[in-house]
One Martini backbone bead per residue (centre of mass of N, CA, C, O) as a GRO file, in nm:
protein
  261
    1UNK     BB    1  -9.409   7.383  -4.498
    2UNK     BB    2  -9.210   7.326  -4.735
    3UNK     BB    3  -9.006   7.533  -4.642
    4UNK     BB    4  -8.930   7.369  -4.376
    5UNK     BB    5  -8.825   7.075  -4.510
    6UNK     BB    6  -8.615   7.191  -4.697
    7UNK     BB    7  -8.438   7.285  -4.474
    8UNK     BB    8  -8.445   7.040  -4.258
    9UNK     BB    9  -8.306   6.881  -4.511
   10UNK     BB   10  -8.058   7.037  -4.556
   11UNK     BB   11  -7.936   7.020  -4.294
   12UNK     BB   12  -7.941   6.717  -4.221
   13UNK     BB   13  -7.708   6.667  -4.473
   14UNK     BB   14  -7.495   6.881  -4.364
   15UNK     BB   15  -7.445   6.817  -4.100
   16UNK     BB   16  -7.334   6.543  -4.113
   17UNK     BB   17  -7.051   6.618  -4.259
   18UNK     BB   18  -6.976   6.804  -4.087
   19UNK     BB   19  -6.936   6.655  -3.789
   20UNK     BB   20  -6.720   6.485  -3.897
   21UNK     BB   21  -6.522   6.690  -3.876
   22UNK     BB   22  -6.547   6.794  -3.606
   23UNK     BB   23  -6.554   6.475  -3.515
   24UNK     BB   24  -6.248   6.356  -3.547
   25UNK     BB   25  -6.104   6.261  -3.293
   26UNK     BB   26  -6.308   6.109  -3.153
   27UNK     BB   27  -6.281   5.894  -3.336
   28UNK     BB   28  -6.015   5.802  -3.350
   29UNK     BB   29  -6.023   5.728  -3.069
   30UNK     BB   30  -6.234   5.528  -3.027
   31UNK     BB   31  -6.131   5.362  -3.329
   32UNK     BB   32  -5.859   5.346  -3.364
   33UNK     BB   33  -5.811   5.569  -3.587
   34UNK     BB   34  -5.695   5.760  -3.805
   35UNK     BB   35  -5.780   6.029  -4.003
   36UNK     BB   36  -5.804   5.917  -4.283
   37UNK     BB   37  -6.069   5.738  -4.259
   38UNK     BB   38  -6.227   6.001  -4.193
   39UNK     BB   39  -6.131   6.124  -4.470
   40UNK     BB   40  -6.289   5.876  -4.641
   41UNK     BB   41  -6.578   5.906  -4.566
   42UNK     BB   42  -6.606   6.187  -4.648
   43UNK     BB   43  -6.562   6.127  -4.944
   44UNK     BB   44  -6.748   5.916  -5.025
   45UNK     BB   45  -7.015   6.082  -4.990
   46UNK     BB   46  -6.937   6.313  -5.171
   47UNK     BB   47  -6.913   6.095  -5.442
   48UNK     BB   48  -7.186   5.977  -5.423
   49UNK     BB   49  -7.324   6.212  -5.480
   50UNK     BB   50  -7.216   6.290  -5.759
   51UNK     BB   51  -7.278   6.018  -5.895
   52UNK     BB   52  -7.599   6.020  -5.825
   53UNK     BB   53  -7.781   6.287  -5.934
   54UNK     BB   54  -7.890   6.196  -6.185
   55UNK     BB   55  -8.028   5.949  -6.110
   56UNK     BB   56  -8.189   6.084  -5.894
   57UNK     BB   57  -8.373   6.262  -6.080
   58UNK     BB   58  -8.528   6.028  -6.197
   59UNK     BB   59  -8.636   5.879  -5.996
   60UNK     BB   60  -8.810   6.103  -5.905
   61UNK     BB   61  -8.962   6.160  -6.175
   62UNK     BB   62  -9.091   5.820  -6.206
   63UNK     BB   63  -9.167   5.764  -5.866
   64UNK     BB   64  -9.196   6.034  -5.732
   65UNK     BB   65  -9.089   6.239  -5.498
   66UNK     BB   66  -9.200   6.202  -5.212
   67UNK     BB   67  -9.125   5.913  -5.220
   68UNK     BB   68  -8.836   5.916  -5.236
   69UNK     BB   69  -8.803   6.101  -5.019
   70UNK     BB   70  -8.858   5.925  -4.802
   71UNK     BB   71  -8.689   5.703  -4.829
   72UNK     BB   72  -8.394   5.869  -4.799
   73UNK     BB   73  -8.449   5.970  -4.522
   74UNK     BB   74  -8.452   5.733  -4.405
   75UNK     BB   75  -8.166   5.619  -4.469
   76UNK     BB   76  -8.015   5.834  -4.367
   77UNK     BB   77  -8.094   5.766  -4.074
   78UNK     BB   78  -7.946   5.488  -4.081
   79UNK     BB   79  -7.711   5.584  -4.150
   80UNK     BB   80  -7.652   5.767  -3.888
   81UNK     BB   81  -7.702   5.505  -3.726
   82UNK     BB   82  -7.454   5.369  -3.802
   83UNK     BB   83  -7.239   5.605  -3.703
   84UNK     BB   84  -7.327   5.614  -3.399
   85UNK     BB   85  -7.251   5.253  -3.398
   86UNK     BB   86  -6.947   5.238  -3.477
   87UNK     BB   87  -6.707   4.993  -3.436
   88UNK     BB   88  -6.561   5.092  -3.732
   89UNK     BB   89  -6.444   5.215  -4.024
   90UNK     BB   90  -6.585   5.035  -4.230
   91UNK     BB   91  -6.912   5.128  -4.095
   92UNK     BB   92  -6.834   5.454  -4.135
   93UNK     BB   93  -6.821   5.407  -4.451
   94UNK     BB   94  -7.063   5.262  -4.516
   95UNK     BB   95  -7.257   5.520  -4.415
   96UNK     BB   96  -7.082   5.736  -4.546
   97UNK     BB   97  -7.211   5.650  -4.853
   98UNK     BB   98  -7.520   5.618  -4.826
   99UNK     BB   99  -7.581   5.908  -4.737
  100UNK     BB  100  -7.466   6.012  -4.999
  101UNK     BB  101  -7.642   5.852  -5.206
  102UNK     BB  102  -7.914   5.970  -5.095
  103UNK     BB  103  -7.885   6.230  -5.152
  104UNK     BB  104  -7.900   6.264  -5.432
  105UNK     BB  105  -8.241   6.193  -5.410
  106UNK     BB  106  -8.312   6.462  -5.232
  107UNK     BB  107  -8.216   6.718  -5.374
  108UNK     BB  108  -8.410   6.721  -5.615
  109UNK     BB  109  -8.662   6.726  -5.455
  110UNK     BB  110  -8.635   7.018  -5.309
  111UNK     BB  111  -8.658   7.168  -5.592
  112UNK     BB  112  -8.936   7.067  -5.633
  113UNK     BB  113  -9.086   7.160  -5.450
  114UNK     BB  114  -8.999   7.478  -5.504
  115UNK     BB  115  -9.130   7.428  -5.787
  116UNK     BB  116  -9.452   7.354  -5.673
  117UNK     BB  117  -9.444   7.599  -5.422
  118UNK     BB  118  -9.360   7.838  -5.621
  119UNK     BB  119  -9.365   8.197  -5.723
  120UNK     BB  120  -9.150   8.388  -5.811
  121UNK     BB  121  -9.029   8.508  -5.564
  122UNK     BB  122  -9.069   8.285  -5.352
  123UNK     BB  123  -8.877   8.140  -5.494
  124UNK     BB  124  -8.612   8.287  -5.472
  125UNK     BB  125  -8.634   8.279  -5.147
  126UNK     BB  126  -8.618   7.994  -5.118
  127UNK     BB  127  -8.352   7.919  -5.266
  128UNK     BB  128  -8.206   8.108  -5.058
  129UNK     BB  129  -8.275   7.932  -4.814
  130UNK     BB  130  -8.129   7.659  -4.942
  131UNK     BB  131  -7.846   7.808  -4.942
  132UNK     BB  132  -7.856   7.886  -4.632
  133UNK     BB  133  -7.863   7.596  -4.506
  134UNK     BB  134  -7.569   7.508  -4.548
  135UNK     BB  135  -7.400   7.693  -4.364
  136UNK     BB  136  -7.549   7.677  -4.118
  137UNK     BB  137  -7.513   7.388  -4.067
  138UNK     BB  138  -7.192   7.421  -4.017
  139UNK     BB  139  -7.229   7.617  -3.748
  140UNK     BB  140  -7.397   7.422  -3.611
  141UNK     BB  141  -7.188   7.179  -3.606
  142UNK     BB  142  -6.966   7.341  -3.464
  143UNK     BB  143  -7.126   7.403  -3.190
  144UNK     BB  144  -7.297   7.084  -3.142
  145UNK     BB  145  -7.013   6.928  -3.205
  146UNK     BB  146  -6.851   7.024  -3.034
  147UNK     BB  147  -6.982   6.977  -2.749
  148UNK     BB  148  -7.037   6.691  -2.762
  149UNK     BB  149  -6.709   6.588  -2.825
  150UNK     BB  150  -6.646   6.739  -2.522
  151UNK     BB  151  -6.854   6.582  -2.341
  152UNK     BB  152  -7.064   6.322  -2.433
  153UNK     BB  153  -7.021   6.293  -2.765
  154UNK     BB  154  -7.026   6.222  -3.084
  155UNK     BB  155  -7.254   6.003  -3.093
  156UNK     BB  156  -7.504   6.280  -3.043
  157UNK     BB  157  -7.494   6.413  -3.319
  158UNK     BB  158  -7.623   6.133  -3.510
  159UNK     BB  159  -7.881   6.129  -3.304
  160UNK     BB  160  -7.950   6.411  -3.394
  161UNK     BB  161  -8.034   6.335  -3.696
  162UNK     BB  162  -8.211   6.105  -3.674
  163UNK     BB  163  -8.421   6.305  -3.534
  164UNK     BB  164  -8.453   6.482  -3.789
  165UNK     BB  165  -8.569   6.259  -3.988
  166UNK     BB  166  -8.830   6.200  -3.837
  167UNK     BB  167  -8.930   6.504  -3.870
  168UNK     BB  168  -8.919   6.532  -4.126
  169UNK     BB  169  -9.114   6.299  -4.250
  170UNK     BB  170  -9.365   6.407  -4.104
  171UNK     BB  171  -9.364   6.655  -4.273
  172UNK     BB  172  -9.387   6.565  -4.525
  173UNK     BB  173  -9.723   6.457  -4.568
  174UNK     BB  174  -9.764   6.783  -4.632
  175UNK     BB  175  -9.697   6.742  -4.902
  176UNK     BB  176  -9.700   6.758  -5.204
  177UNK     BB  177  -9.803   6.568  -5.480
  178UNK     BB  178  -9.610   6.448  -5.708
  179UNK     BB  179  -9.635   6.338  -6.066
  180UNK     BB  180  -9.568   6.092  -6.193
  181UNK     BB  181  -9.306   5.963  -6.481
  182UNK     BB  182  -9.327   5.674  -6.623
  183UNK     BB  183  -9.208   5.760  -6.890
  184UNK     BB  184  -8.950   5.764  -6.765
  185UNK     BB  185  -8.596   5.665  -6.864
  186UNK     BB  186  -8.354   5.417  -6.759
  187UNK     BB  187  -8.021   5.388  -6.742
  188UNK     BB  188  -7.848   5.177  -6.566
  189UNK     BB  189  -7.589   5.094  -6.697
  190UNK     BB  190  -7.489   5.356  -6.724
  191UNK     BB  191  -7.495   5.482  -6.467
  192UNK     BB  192  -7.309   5.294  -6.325
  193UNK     BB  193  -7.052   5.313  -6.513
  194UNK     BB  194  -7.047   5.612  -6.420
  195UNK     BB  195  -7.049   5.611  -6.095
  196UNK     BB  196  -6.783   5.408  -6.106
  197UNK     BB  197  -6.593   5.615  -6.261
  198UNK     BB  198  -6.598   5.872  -6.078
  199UNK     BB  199  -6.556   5.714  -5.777
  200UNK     BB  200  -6.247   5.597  -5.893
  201UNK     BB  201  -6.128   5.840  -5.993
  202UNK     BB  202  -6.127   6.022  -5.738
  203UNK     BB  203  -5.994   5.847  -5.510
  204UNK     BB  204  -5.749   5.831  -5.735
  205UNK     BB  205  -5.681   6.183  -5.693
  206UNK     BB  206  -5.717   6.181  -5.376
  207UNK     BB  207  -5.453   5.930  -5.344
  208UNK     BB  208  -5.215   6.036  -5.407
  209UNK     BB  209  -5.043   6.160  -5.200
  210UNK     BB  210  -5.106   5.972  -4.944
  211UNK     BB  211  -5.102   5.685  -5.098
  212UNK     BB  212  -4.948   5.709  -5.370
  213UNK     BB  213  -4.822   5.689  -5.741
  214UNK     BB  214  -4.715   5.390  -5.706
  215UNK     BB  215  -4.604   5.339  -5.394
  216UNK     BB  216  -4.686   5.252  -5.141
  217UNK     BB  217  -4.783   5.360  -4.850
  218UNK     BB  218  -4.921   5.371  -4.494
  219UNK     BB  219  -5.190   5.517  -4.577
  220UNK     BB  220  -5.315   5.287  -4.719
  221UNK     BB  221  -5.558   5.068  -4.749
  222UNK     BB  222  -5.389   4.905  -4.972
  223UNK     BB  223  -5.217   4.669  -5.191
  224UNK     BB  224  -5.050   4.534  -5.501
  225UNK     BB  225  -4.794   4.488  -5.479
  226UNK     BB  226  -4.703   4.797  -5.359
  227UNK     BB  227  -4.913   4.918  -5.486
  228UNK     BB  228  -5.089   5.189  -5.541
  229UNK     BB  229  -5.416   5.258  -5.562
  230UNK     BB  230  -5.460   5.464  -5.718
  231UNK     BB  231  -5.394   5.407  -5.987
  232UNK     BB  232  -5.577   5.174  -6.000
  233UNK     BB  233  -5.834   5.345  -5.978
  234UNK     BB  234  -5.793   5.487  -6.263
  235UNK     BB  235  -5.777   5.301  -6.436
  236UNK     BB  236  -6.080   5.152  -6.351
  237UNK     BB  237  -6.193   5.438  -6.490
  238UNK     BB  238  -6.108   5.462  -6.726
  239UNK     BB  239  -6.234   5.199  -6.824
  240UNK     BB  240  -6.526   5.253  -6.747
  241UNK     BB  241  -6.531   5.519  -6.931
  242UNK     BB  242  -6.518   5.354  -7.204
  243UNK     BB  243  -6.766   5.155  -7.113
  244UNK     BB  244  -6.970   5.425  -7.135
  245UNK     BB  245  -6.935   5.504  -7.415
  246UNK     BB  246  -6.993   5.244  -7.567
  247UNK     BB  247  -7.270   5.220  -7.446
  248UNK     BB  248  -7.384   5.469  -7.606
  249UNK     BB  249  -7.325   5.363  -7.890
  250UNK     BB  250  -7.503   5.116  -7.870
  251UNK     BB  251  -7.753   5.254  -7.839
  252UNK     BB  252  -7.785   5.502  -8.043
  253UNK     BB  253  -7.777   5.264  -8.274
  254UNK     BB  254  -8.065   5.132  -8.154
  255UNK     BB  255  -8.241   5.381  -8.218
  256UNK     BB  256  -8.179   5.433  -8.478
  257UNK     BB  257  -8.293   5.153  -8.579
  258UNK     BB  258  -8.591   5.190  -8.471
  259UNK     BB  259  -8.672   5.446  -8.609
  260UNK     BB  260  -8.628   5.361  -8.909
  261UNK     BB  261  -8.873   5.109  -8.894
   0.00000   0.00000   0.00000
C-alpha cells in the first residue's frame, strides 16, 4: 500500500506539469494567451518547487508528514482544479504556482513514507520506482494530454488529476503516521528570504533572452519605464540574496550569544 501511494502521488505531480506542456496549444487558443504565458506558469511551478523544497521538509518533519503530506495533496488537487477552470493567464499563473509550492512539501514526504516502511533491497526498488514513476508520467501525460487536447479538451486532463487528489488523499490514510518532531525548529525568515531571492533570480535570469536584457521586448510580462522585467528581478534577487546572507549573520550572532551565557 505505501509504494502504491508513493508512486501515485509521484505520477499525480509529474504528470501535472507534462499535461501543460502538452496541451499548450489548446491553453493558448482557449485563454487567448501567447506560448510565452503558458511557459511562464510552467516555470513559475518548478522554481516554486525548487524555492520551497528544504522548507518543505521541515515542515513535514515538525508537524508529521502524513498529515502534512494529506494537506498538500488536498491543496495540489484544488490547484489543478484551478487550472482546469482557469479562464486567464494570471489564473493559470496562480494555480500552477501554488502547485509547485506544494509539490515541495509532497517529495520530501515520499521519501520518508519509503524510508519508513521499507528496509535493505526493498527500499532500494522503491525507491527505483519512485524515480520511475516521474518518466513514466510524461509517456502518461503525452498520450492521454494529447488525445484529451485533440478531443474532449485540455481542461479535462486537469480534471483527471483532480480525481487522482482524491484516490491519493483516501489511500493515505492506510500509511504508517510517521512521528512528528515538535523540537525541530523552522527559521521562517531566512526560509522565505531565501525562496524569494531564488524565485526572483530564476525568473529574472530565464527572461533574458525573451524579457529583454536592458529594454523590454513585446513579450514581457510588465516594463518600467521601458526597461526589461529581466534585470530588475536579478537585482531583486541579488538584494534579497544579501539579505539572507546578513539575517544569517545576525542569527548566528544570537546564537554565539546565548551559548556562551
Amino acid at each position: 500500500m505505501p509504494l502504491i501511494v508513493v508512486v501515485l502521488t509521484q505520477i499525480q505531480a509529474s504528470f501535472a506539469v507534462n499535461a501543460l506542456t502538452v496541451s499548450m496549444q489548446g491553453i493558448t487558443t482557449d485563454l487567448n494567451t501567447p506560448a510565452t504565458s503558458v511557459g511562464t506558469a510552467i516555470t513559475a511551478g518548478t522554481f516554486a518547487m525548487a524555492a520551497f523544497i528544504l522548507l518543505g521538509a521541515k515542515i513535514g518533519a515538525k508537524f508529521g508528514s502524513r498529515r502534512v503530506f494529506q494537506i498538500a495533496v488536498v491543496i495540489h488537487g484544488l490547484a489543478m482544479a484551478g487550472v482546469a477552470l482557469s479562464v486567464s493567464p494570471t489564473m493559470l499563473f496562480v494555480a500552477q504556482a501554488a502547485s509547485g509550492a506544494v509539490i515541495a512539501l509532497i517529495a520530501p514526504a515520499l521519501v520518508v513514507f519509503i524510508a519508513s516502511n521499507y528496509r535493505g533491497s526493498q527500499q532500494a526498488q522503491a525507491i527505483g520506482l519512485l524515480a520511475a514513476a516521474i518518466p513514466a508520467a510524461g509517456v502518461l501525460a503525452l498520450l492521454i494530454a494529447g488525445t484529451f487536447a485533440s478531443t474532449i479538451g485540455w481542461r479535462y486532463s486537469f480534471a483527471l488529476i483532480v480525481l487522482l487528489a482524491v484516490i491519493n488523499l483516501l489511500l493515505s490514510f492506510k500509511l504508517k503516521v510517521v512521528p512528528a518532531q515538535s523540537e525541530v525548529k523552522i527559521d521562517w525568515v531566512g526560509a522565505f528570504l531565501a525562496a524569494g531571492s531564488i524565485i526572483l533570480l530564476s525568473f529574472g535570469f530565464s527572461g533574458l533572452n525573451s524579457w529583454g536584457v536592458i529594454l523590454a521586448t513585446p513579450q514581457a510580462p510588465f516594463q518600467v519605464l521601458g526597461i526589461s522585467p529581466a534585470p530588475i528581478l536579478i537585482l531583486l534577487g541579488a538584494v534579497g540574496g544579501q539579505a539572507f546572507f546578513l539575517w544569517l549573520r545576525k542569527r548566528k550572532k544570537s546564537i554565539s550569544r546565548r551559548s556562551s551565557i
